[in-house]
C-alpha positions in Angstrom: 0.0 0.0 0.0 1.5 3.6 -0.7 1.8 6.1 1.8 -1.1 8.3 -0.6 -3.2 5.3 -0.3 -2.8 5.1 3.6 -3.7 8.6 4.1 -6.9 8.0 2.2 -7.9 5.2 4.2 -7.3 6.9 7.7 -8.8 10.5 6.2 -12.1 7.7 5.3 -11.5 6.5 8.8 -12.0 9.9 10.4 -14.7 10.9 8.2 -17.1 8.0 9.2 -16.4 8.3 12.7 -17.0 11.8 13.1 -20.4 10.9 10.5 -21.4 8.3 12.7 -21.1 11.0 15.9 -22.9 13.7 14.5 -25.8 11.4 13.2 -26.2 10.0 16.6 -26.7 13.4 18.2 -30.2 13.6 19.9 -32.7 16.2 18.5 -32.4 19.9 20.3 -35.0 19.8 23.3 -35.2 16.3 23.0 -33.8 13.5 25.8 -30.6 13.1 26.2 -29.0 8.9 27.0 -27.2 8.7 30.0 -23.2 7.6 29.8 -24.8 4.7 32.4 -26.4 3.8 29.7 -23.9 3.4 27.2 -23.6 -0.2 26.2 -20.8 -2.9 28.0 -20.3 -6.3 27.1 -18.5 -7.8 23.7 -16.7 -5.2 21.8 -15.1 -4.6 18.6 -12.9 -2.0 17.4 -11.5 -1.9 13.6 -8.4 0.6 13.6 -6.2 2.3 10.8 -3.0 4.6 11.3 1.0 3.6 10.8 3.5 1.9 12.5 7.3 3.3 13.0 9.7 0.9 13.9 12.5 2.4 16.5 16.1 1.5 17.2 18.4 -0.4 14.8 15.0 -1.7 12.6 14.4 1.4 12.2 17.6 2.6 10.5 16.5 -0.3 8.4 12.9 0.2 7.5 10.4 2.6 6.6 7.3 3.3 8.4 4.3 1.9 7.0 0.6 2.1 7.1 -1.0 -0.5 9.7 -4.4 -2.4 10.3 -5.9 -3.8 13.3 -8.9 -5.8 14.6 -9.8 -6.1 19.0 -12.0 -8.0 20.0 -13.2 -7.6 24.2 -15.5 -8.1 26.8 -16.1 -4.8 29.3 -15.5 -6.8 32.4 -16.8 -3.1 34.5 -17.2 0.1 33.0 -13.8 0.9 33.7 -11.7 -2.4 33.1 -12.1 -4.4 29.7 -10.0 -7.4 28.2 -9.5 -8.0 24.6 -7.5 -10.4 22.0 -6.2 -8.3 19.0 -4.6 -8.9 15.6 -2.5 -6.4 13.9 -0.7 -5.6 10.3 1.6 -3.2 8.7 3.7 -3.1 5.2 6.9 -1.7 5.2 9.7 -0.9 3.0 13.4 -2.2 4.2 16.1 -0.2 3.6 19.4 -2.0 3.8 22.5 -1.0 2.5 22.0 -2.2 -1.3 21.7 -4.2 -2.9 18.9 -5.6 -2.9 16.8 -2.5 -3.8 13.2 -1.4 -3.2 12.5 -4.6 -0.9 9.1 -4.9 1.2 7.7 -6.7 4.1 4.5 -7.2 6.6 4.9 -7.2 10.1 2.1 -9.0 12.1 1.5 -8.8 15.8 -1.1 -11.1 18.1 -1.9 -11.2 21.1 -4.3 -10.1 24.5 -4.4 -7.5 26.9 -5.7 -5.5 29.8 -7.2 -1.8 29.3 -8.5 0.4 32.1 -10.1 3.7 31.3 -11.3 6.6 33.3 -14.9 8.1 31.9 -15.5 11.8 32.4 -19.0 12.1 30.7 -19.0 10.7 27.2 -14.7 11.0 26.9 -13.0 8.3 28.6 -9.2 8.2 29.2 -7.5 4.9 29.2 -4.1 3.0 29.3 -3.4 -0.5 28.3 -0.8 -3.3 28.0 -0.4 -6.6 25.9 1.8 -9.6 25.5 1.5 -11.7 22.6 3.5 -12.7 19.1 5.5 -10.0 16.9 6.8 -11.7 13.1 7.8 -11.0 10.2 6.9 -12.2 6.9 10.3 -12.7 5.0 14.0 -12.9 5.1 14.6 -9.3 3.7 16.2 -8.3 7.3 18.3 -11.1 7.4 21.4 -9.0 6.3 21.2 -7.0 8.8 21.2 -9.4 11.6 17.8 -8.6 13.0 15.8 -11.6 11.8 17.6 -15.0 11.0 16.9 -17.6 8.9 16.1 -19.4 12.0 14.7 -16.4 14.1 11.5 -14.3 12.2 9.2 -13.8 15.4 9.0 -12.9 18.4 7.4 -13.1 22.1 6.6 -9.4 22.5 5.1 -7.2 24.6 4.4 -3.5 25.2 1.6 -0.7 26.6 0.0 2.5 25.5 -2.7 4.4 25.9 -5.8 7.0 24.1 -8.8 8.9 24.0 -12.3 7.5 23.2 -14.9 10.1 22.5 -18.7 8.1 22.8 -21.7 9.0 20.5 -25.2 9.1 21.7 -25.6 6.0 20.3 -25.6 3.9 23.2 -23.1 0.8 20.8 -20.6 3.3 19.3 -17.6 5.2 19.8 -14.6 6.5 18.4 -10.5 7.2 19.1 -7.1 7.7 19.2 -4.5 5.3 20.1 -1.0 4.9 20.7 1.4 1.9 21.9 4.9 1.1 22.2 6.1 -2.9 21.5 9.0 -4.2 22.4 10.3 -7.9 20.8 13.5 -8.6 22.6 14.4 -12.0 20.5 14.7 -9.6 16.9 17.5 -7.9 18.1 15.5 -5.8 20.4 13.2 -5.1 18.1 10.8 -2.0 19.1 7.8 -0.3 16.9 5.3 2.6 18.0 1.9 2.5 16.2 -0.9 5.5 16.4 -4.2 4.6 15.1 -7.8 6.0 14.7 -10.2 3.8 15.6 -14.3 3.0 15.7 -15.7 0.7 18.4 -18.8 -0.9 18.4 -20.3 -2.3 21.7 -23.2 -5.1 21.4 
């Protein structure tokens, strides 16, 4: 994907969410839902944004454009677990040649998240643990993967904003974490993404 066609994609992103917000406002003079009665339970939340990989990968690589899928349960309003999958293309950029070389890095894995609700925003931090891979051998020269060695146990936190609509199932926000894969050479990434959640 090209960094024109990311930018599309999160620009979409944003415009839906902030569609979806305005559509579910309630009519002026009319009753207002209650944040109690926003809805818990199974989650899912569809992100978009870019990855940066940090350190020595990233003297080596571009960042790239990343996708994500969480799936949760809101165990209390303020403390939910979820199972995510993640995705992001990058260009590597070793000393040539090879030239104009690409990969996919893919993360899995679960996590914690509490959050602090002030009215419809809520505040909220989170951390994971799961698997960090890569899909080829173009970072073999460089001594970060191996023939051998292309994943990773990994883990890592971060944190966001998530702004609720009237609609008592939907939401939308900002996110950012920090990974850490300590069998790739150390291997660290930060990802921000946009994101809509829908609660059942």
């Amino acid at each position: 994907m090209t960094p024109r066609a990311a930018q599309v994609s999160i620009t979409a992103l944003l415009l839906v969410s902030l569609a979806a917000s305005a559509a579910a406002e309630p009519p002026a003079g009319g009753p207002k839902l209650r944040t109690s009665h926003f809805a818990r339970g199974i989650f899912t939340e569809g992100h978009i944004g870019a990855t940066v990989f940090l350190g020595d990968t990233g003297k080596v690589t571009r960042p790239g454009p990343a996708f994500a899928l969480r799936l949760g349960y809101d165990l209390f309003s303020w403390l939910s677990l979820y199972a995510h999958a993640q995705g992001s293309f990058h260009e590597a950029t070793p000393p040539p040649p090879p030239e104009n070389q690409h990969f996919q890095s893919y993360v899995t894995g679960a996590g914690l998240r509490l959050q602090l609700s002030i009215g419809r925003l809520g505040i909220f931090a989170h951390g994971s643990s799961g698997l960090l891979f890569f899909s080829s051998n173009v970072l073999d020269r460089t001594g970060i993967t191996t023939p051998q060695v292309r994943s990773t146990f990994a883990f890592g936190g971060g944190g966001g904003l998530d702004w609720h609509t009237w609609n008592r199932h939907y939401s939308f926000g900002l996110t950012a974490d920090y990974l850490l894969g300590p069998s790739l050479a150390n291997t660290s990434a930060l990802t921000t993404t946009l994101y809509l959640r829908y609660a059942h």
